[in-house]
C-alpha positions in Angstrom: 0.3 19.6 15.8 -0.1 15.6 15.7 2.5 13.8 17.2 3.6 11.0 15.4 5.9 8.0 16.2 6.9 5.4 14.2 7.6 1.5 15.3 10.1 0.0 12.8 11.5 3.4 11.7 14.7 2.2 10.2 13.2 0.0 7.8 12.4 1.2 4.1 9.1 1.7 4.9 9.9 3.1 8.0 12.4 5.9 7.1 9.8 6.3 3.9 7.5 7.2 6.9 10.1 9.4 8.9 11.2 11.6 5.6 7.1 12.3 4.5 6.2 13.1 7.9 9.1 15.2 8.4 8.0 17.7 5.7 4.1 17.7 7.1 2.8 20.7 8.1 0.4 19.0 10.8 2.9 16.6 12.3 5.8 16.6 14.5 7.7 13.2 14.7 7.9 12.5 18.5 9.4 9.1 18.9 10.7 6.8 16.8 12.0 3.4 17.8 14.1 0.3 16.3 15.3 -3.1 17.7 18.2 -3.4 15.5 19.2 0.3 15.9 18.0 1.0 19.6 19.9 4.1 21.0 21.5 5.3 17.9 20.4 8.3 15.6 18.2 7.8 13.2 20.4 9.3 10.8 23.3 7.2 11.4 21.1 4.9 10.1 20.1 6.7 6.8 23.2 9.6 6.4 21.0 11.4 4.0 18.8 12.2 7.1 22.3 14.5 8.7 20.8 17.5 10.2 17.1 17.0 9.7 16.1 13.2 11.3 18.6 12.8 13.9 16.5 11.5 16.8 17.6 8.9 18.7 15.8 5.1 18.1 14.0 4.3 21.6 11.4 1.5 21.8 7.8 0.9 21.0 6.5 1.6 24.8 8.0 5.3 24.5 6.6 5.6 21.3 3.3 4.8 22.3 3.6 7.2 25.3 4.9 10.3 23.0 2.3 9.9 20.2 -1.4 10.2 19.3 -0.7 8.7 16.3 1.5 5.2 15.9 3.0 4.0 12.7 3.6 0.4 12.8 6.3 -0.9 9.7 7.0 -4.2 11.0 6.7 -7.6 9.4 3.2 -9.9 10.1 3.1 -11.1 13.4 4.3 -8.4 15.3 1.4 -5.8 15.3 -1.2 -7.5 16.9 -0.3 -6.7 21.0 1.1 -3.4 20.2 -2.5 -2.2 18.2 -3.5 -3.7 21.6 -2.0 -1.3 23.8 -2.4 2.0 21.4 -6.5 1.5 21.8 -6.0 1.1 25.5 -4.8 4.1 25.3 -7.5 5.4 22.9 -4.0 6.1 20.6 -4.6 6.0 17.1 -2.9 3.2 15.3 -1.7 2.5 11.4 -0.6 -0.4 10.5 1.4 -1.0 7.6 1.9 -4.7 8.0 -0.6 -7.5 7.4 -1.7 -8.6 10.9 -5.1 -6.6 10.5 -5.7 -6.8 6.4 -7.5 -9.6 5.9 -11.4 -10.1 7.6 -11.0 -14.3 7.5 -8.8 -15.5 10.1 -8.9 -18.6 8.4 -7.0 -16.8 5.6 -4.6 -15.4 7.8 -3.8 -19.0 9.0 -3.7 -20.2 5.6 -1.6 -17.6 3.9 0.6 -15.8 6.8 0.6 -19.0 9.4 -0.7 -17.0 12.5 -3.8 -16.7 14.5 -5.9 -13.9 15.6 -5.0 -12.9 19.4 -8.3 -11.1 20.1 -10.6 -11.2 17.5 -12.7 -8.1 19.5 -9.6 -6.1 18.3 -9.6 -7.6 14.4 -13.6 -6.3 14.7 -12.4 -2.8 15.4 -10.2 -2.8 12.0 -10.9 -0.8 9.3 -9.3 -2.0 5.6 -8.0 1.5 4.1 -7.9 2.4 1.0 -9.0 5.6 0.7 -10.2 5.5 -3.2 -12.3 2.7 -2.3 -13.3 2.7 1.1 -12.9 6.7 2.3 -16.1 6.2 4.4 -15.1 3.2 6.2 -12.3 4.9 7.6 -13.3 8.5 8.9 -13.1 8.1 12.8 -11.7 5.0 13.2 -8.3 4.3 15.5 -7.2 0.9 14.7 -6.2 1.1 10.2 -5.1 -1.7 8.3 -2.9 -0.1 5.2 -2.8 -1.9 2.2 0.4 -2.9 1.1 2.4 -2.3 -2.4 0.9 -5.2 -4.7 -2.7 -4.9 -3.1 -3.2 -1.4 -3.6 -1.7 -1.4 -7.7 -4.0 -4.3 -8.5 -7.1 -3.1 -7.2 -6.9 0.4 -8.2 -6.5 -0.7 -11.6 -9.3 -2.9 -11.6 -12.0 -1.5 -9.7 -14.5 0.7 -11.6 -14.3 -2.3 -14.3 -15.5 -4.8 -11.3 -17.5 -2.6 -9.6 -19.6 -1.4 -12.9 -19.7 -5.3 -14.1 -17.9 -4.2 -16.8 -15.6 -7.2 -16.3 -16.2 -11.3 -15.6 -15.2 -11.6 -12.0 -13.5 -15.3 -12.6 -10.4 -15.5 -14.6 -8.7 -12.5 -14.2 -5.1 -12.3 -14.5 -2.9 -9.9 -12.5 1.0 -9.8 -13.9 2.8 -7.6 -11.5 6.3 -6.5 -11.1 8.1 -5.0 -8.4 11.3 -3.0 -7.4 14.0 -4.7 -4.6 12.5 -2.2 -1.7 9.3 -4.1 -1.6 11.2 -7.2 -0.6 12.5 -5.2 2.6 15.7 -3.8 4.2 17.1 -8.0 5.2 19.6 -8.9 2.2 18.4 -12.1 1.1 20.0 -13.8 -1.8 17.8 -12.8 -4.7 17.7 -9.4 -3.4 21.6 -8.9 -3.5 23.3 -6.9 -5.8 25.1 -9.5 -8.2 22.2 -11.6 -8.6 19.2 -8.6 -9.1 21.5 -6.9 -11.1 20.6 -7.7 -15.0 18.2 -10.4 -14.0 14.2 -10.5 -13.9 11.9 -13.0 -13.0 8.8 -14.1 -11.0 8.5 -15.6 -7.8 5.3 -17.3 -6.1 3.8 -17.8 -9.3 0.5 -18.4 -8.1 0.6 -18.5 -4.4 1.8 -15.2 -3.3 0.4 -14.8 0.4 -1.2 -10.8 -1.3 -3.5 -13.1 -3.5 -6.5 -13.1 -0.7 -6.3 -9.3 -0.2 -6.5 -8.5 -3.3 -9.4 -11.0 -4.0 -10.8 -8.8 -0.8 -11.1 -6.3 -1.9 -12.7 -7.0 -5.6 -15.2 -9.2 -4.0 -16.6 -6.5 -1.9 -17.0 -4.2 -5.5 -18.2 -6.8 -7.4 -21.0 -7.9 -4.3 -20.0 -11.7 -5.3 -16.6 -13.6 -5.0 -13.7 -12.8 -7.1 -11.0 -15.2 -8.2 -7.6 -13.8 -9.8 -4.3 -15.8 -11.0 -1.8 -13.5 -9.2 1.9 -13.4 -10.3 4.2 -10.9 -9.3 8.5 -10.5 -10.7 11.2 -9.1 -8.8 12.8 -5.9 -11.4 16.5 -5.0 -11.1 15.2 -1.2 -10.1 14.8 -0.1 -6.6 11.0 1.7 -6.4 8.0 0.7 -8.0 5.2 -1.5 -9.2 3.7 -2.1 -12.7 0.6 -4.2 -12.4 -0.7 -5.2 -15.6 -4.2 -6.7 -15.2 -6.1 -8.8 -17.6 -9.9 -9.0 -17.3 -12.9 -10.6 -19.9 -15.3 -7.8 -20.7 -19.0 -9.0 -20.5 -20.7 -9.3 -23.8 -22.1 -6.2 -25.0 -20.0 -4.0 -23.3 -17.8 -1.0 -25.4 -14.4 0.5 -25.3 -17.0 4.0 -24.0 -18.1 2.3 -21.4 -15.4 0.9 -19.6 -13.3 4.6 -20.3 -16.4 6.4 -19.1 -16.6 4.2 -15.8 -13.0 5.1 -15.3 -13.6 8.4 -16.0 -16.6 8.7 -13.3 -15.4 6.7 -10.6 -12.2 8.5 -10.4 -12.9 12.1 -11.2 -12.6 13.4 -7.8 -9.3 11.9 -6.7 -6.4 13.6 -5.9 -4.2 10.7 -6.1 -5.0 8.9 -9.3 -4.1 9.9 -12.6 -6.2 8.3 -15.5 -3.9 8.4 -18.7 -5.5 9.3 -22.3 -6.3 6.6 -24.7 -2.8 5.9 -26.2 -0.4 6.1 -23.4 1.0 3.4 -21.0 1.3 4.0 -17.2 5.3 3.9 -16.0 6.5 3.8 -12.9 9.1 5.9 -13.5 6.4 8.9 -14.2 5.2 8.2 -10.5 8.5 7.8 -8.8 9.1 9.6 -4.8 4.7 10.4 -4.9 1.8 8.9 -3.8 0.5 9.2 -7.2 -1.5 6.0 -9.4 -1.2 6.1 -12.8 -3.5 4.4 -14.7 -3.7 3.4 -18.5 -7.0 1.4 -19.9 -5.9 -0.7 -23.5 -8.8 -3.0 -25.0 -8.1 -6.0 -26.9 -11.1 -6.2 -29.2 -9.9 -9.3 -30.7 -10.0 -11.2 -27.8 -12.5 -9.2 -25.6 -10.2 -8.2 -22.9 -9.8 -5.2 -20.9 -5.8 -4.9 -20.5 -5.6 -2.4 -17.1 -2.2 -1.1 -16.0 -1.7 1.0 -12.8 1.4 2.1 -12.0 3.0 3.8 -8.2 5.7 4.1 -6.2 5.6 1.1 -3.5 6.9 3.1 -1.1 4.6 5.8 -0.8 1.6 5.1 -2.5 2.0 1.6 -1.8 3.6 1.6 1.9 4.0 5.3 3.8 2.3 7.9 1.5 -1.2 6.0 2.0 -0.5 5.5 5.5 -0.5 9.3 5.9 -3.3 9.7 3.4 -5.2 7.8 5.7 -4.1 9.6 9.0 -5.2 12.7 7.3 -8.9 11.6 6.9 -8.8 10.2 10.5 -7.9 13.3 11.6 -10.1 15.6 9.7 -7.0 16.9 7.4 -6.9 17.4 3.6 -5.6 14.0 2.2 -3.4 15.6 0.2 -2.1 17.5 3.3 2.1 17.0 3.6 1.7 14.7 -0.2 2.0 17.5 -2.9 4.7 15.2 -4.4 6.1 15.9 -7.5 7.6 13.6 -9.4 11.0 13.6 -10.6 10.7 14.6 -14.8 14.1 12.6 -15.3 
């Protein structure tokens, strides 16, 4: 069995973690630890959890100790000495924040307002998203997870980029998101009376996921890609719709681009390509690590309209994390993520 432990297990991505891992038939959850919840149950915590999560919340130097594999679900900052200490200790370490996602420090700086410790360590990190970078990944220790945003957007978009299907300026990604991607902290926009009935964007235009995802496409387009990134806060709890907007490059059919699709994700457990004609919905994803994916062409205009659609919890947050512990450690990926979900 892997022992895994989880840093931050009380927050939504953290007990996301905790209740996947929990059902794995590879893993046994050592340790789990919590600042705000130190020595209480984990299911105090989360009730739901009575009678199947009940350890207690330690700290992260126990966690290390008990675990060969550490989850990190923390906020940006706060991964960077830890991911220290696990490859000291030749631990493997997943981290679901963004202290390792991005290759330019000078982007890190820019967009997150913190500097790289030890820049030997950032060398040792490996971007992981399995769909896209599967190979990358297989043996490494120190994995940067993708978070909810920056795995929709580029799932969607990636066999049109890749293929050159697509111009690789001017692309538009319109993204909307449930209250859990915001966190567990109550802030005011997240509260009840003022989600409730509303819907709207925020950092129009200068969302600090803008660089990943522009990461990411660059490296499948082999030149830089720009996007306008705009993501809205929806009155629901789980999931992300990305809708993506790309020119397609003269010449190119509706065939081509579906047939791209078709090829570049044929193989993958985890991503469902929709037939012409239907529209990807998070609610058809919801509690799975699932991507749905619908392709609509605006021949008038010439532009490939993309929408992906997953839970941002597990897809987008704990479900790839353990997709990507199961290729580190030689498992199925689909091992402990035969999710179905919900039909109503």
């Amino acid at each position: 069995m892997i022992r895994a432990g989880i840093v931050g297990a009380t927050g939504y991505a953290g007990a996301e973690l905790c209740r996947l891992l929990y059902a794995h038939p590879e893993v046994e959850i050592t340790a789990v630890s919590s600042v705000s919840f130190e020595g209480q149950a984990l299911s105090d915590v989360y009730p739901a959890y009575r009678g199947f999560l009940d350890l207690i919340c330690g700290n992260q130097e126990e966690v290390v100790e008990k675990s060969d594999v550490i989850f990190a679900a923390l906020p940006h900052g706060l991964s960077q000495e830890l991911a220290a200490q696990c490859m000291e200790k030749a631990k493997v370490f997943i981290d679901l924040g963004a202290d390792f996602r991005l290759e330019n420090e000078e982007d890190y700086k820019e967009w997150y307002g913190g500097t790289y410790l030890d820049k030997a360590l950032h060398a040792k990190a490996v971007y992981a998203m399995p769909e896209l970078f599967r190979e990358q990944i297989k043996g490494k220790k120190l994995i940067a997870n993708p978070g909810c945003y920056t795995t929709g957007a580029p799932l969607a978009l990636a066999p049109a980029v890749k293929s050159g299907l697509v111009e690789p300026q001017g692309i538009i990604v319109d993204s909307k998101s449930g209250a859990t991607g915001a966190g567990r902290g109550l802030s005011q926009t997240t509260h009840f009376t003022e989600l409730d009935g509303a819907f709207h964007p925020y950092k129009v235009a200068c969302h600090r996921h803008t660089p990943e995802i522009e990461q990411t496409l660059s490296h499948l387009a082999g030149k830089p890609v720009r996007i306008t990134f705009v993501p809205h806060l929806l009155p629901v709890d789980r999931g992300i719709i990305s809708t993506c907007y790309a020119k397609i490059m003269p010449g190119v059919t509706k065939e081509q681009i579906r047939q791209a699709y078709e090829d570049f994700y044929k193989d993958e457990t985890f991503i469902r390509l929709l037939p012409d004609g239907k529209v990807a919905d998070i609610k058809a994803v919801k509690y799975t690590n699932l991507c749905d994916i619908s392709l609509h062409v605006d021949g008038r205009t010439g532009t490939l309209v993309a929408v992906s659609a997953l839970d941002n919890m597990v897809k987008g947050a704990a479900g790839q994390a353990i997709q990507n512990m199961n290729i580190v450690f030689g498992l199925p990926e689909e091992t402990g993520l035969k999710l179905v979900p919900p039909a109503f």
